[in-house]
N, C-alpha and C positions, 0 to 999 in steps of 0.2 A: 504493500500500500504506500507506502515509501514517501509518508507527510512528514515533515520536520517542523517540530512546534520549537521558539526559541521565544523567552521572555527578553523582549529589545529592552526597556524601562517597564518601572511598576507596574501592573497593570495594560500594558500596552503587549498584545503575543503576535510575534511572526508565528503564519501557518501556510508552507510552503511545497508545494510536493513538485519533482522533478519527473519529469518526462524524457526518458532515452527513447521511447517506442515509437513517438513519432518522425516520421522520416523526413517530410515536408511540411513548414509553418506554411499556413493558408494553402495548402498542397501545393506549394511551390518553390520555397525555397529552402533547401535541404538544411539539415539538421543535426549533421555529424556529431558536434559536441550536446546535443539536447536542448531540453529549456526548461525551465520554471516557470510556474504557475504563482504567483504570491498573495496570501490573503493575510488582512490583520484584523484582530480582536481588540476593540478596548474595553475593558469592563472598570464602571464607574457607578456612579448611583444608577442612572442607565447605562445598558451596554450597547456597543456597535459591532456590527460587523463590516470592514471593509470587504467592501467587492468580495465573491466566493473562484472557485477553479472551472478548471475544464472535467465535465460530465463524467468523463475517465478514472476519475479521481476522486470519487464523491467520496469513496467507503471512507477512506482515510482520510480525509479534509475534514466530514460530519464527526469522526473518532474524535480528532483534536478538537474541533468546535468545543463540542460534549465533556469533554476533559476540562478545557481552559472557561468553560462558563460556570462550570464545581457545583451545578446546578439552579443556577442562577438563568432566568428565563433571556431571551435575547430581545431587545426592545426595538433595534433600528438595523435595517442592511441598507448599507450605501451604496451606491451604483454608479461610481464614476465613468464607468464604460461599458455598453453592453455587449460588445466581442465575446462571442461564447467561449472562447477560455478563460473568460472572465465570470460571465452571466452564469455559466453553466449549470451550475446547482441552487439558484435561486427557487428551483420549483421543489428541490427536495427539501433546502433550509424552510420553509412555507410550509412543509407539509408537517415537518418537525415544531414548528413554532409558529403556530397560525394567527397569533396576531401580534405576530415583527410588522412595523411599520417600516416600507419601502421608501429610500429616499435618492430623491435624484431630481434633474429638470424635467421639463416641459417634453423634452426631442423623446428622453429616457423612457419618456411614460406611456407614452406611443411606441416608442419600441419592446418594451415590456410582451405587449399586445400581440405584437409582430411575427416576434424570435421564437415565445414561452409561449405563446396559446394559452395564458392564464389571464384570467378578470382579476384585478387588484381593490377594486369597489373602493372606500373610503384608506384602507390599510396604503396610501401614498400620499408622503411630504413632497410635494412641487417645491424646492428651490431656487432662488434666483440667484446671480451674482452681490454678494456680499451679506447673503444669509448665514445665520448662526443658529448652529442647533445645541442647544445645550444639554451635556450627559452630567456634567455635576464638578469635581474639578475641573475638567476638560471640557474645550469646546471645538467644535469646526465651523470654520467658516468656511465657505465654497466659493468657486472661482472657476468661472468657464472657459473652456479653452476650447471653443467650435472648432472644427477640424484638426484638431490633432490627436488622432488624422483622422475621427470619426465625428459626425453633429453634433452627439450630445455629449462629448468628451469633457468631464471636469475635474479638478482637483480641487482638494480642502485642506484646510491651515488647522493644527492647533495648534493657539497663542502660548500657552502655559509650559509647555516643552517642547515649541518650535518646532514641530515634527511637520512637514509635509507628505502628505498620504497623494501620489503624482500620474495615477493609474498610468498607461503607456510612455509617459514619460521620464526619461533619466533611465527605461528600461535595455535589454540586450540578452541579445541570444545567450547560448548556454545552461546547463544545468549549472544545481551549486553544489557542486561538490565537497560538501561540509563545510563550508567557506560561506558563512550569509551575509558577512559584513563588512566591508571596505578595509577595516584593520586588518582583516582575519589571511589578505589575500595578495597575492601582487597584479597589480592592475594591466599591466601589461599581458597579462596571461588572457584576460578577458578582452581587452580592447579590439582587436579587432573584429571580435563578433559583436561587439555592440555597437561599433559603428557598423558593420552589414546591418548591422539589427536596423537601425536608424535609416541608413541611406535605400534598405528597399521599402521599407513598411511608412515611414513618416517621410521620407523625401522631397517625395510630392509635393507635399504640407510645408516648404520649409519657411515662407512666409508668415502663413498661421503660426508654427511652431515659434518662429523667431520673436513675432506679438506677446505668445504665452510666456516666452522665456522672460522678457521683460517685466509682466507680473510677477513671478517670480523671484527675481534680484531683486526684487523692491521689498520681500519677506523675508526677516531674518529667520535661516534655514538652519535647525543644529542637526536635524535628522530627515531624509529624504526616503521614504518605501514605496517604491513601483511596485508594479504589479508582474512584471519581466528581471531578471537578476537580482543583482547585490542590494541590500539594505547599507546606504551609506550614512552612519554613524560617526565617522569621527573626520573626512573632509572631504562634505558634501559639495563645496566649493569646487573641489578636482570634476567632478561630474557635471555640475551647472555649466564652466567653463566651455568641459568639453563639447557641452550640447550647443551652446552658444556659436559654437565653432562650427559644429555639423551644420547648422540651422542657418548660418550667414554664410555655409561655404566657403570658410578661409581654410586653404589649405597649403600643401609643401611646395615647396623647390621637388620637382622629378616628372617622371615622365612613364605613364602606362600606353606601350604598345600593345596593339589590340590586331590579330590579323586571322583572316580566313583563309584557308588554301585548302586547294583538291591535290596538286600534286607536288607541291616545294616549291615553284617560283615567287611566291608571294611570300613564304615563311622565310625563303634565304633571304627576302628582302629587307624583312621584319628584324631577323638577326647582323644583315650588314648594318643597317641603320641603327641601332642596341649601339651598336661598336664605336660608333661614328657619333653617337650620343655622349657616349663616355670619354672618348678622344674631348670631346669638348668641356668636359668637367662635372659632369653630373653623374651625381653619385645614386641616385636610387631612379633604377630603371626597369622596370618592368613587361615583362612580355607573358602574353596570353593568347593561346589558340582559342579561338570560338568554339572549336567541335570539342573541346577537351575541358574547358572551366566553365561552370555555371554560370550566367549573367549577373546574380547575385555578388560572387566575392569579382567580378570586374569591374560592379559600380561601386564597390565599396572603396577600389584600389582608385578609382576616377575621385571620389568623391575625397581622397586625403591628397591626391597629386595633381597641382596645377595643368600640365600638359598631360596631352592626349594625343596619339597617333593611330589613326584607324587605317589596316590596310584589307584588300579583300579581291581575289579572284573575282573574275569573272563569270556569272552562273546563267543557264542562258539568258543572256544580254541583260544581268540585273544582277547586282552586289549578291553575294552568296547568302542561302538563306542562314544560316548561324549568324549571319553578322547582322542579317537585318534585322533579328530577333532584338541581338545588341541595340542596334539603333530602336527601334521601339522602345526596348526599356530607357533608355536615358533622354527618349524625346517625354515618354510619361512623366519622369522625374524633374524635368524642368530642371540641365545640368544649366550652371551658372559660374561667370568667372573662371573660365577655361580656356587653356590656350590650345589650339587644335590644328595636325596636319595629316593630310592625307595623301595615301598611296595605293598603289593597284597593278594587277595584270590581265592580260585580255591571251588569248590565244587566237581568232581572228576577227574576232565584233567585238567589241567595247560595250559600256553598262554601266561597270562597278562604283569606277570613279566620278561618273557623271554622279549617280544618286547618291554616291558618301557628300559629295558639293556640294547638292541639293540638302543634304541632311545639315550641312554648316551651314545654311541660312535658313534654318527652320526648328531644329532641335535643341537649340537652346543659345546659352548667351556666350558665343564662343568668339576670342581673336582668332581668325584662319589667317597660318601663316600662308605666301604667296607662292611659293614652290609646291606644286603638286607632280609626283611623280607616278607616271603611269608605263610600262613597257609592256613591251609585246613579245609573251613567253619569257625566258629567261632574262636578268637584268643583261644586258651589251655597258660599255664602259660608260657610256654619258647617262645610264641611269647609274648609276654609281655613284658617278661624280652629282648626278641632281639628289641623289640622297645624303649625300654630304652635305649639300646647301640648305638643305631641307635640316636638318641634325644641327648644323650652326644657326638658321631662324631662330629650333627653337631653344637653343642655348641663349641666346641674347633675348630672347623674347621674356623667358622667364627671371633673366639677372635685370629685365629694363625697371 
C-alpha cells in the first residue's frame, strides 16, 4: 500500500504514497523514476484534509487518514485541484465521512459534478480569493491561480506557521524515496525531473504561472507542500527561485541539438556541428535523436539551454515525422527567449528545411540565426564549412 505518513509540525501530517507502477503521467510522458501523490492533514479544533491521491491508492491513503485523525471526525477537504490524482478519492473520503464539508471555488464545484458523478447539495464552501477559513489555531487563506495549469487551480496560506499548501505547484516528477523533505535530500538528484515535470505539464501556463508566482513572493513562505514531490521545509526559497526561473524562461549558456535521420546524413551533421560548437567555447552541448528520446526530456533540455538547433531528413517532401512531433510539442508550449538554427538533408526533393523555417516564424519566440544549412545526401565540403558559420552565429549569438 506503500503510504508514508510523516508529522511535518504539530499537528500538521504528510500522507504521501509513491507510484513506480505507472508508466506514463497523463499516458504520456514516461515515468522511469515514479511519482508521488501528496496529501496533508491538519487537525485542529476542526480538521482539514488537503486535496486526497490517485484512486490506486485509496487502501493506504484512507489507513493513514484513519490513523492520523485518532478518531476525530474530518470537518473540511480542500480541493485545490481536481486532476484525478488528486481528486481521486474524494468519493471514498464522503462515503467515510459524510458530512466533510467540500471546499474549493466556483470552477471546483462544477467540476466536482463532472469528474465524480456525485451531488454535493449544501456539504460545499465556495471560496473566493482572499477567503479564510478558520480551523482554530490555524487558518487558510486561499488564492487563485487560474490556469496553473488547470481553471480552478488554487493555493492556500496558513498565516500562523507560514506553510503554503501549493497543489501543482513547486511540484516534480519522481517518487520519494524516503527522502520527503528538502533537508532530507540533494536536490540535484531530483532536478531534472522537476523541471520535465514543469516544462511538459505547466509550460504552456508559463505566463499564468509567472502571475501566480508573484502572489506568492509577496507570502512569507517557511514551508511549501505540493501535491507532486518534496515537502520543502527548510529552503523553500531554492524552489520559488527555481520556479520563477522555469516560469520566465531564463535559462543557460548551451546548446541542445535536436536531429532526425533515416540513414546518417543528417546525424553526421548533427555531430560535425557538436564539434564545431565546442571548437567555439561552449561547454554544455547536447545532442538528441528524435527516434530514440522522448519529446519530454528534449523540452526539458530546451527549456534550461538558450540555443536550439533543429536538424531533420527529409520525409516525403516534409520534415521527418519524429521531429515534427518535436515541433508540435514546443509550438504547444509557447518556447520563448531562444536562440535557434536550422539544418537538413534532402536526397532528391527538399521539404524538411523549408517547414523547420516555417516553424521559426510561428513556434514561438525565437532569434533564427541566418545561416541555414541544407545538402543534398551527404554533407560535400561547403556544407561543412556553412556548419561552421552556423556553430560561430550561435556562439556569439549566445555570448551577445
Amino acid at each position: 500500500m506503500n503510504t508514508v505518513s510523516v508529522e511535518i509540525l504539530k499537528d500538521l501530517f504528510y500522507m504521501g504514497v509513491n507510484d513506480r507502477e505507472t508508466n506514463l503521467f497523463e499516458n504520456m510522458w514516461p515515468l522511469p523514476q515514479g511519482v508521488s501523490y501528496n496529501s496533508y492533514l491538519i487537525v485542529d479544533e476542526k480538521t482539514a484534509l488537503m486535496d486526497t491521491v490517485k484512486i490506486t491508492k485509496v487502501d493506504g491513503f484512507i489507513d493513514s487518514l484513519k490513523d492520523n485523525l485518532n478518531g476525530k471526525k474530518l470537518d473540511y477537504l480542500v480541493i485545490h485541484h481536481m486532476e484525478p490524482d488528486h481528486s481521486g478519492c474524494i468519493k471514498t473520503v464522503r462515503e467515510l465521512y459524510p458530512d466533510v464539508v467540500l471546499v474549493g471555488n466556483k470552477k471546483a464545484r462544477g467540476m466536482i459534478s463532472d469528474y465524480l458523478d456525485i451531488e454535493i447539495g449544501d456539504n460545499f464552501l465556495e471560496v473566493k480569493d482572499g477567503d479564510v477559513l478558520e480551523l482554530g489555531r490555524r487558518k487558510l487563506t486561499f488564492v487563485n491561480t487560474p490556469m496553473v495549469h488547470w481553471p480552478e487551480s488554487m493555493v492556500s496560506y496558513e498565516p500562523n506557521d507560514k506553510i503554503l499548501f501549493s497543489q501543482d505547484i513547486f511540484g516534480g516528477f519522481g517518487a520519494l524515496n524516503g527522502t520527503i523533505f528538502d533537508d532530507e535530500m540533494n536536490f540535484d538528484f531530483f532536478q531534472d525531473e522537476m523541471r520535465r515535470y514543469y516544462s511538459n505539464i505547466v509550460g504552456k501556463y508559463s505566463k499564468q504561472a509567472a502571475k501566480a508566482l508573484e502572489k506568492v513572493r509577496n507570502l512569507d513562505v517557511k514551508v511549501i507542500c505540493p501535491v507532486h514531490g518534496i515537502v520543502w521545509r527548510t529552503n523553500p526559497e531554492r524552489i520559488i527561485e527555481e520556479y520563477v526561473k522555469y516560469a520566465n524562461q531564463i535559462n543557460e549558456e548551451g546548446v541542445v541539438v535536436v536531429y532526425g535521420s533515416m540513414y546518417g546524413n543528417t546525424e553526421k551533421m548533427a555531430d560535425i556541428l557538436a564539434r564545431f560548437l565546442a571548437e567555439e567555447g561552449i561547454k554544455n552541448v547536447k545532442i538528441f535523436d528524435v527516434s530514440k528520446t522522448h519529446d519530454s526530456y528534449i523540452l526539458s533540455e530546451i527549456w534550461k539551454y538558450k540555443g536550439v538547433i533543429l536538424g531533420s531528413c527529409t520525409y516525403n517532401n516534409s520534415v521527418y515525422p519524429n521531429m515534427n512531433q518535436l515541433l508540435y510539442t514546443l509550438k504547444m508550449n509557447k518556447i520563448n527567449n531562444h536562440i535557434l538554427g536550422i539544418f537538413g538533408s534532402y536526397g532528391w526533393s527538399g521539404g524538411a528545411v523549408k517547414e523547420l523555417s516555417e516553424f521559426a516564424s510561428e513556434g514561438g519566440n525565437f532569434e533564427v540565426l541566418p545561416t541555414i544549412v541544407e545538402t543534398k545526401g551527404t554533407a560535400k565540403d561547403e556544407d561543412i564549412e556553412a556548419l561552421r558559420q552556423l556553430a560561430k552565429e550561435m556562439a556569439q549569438a549566445l555570448r551577445a
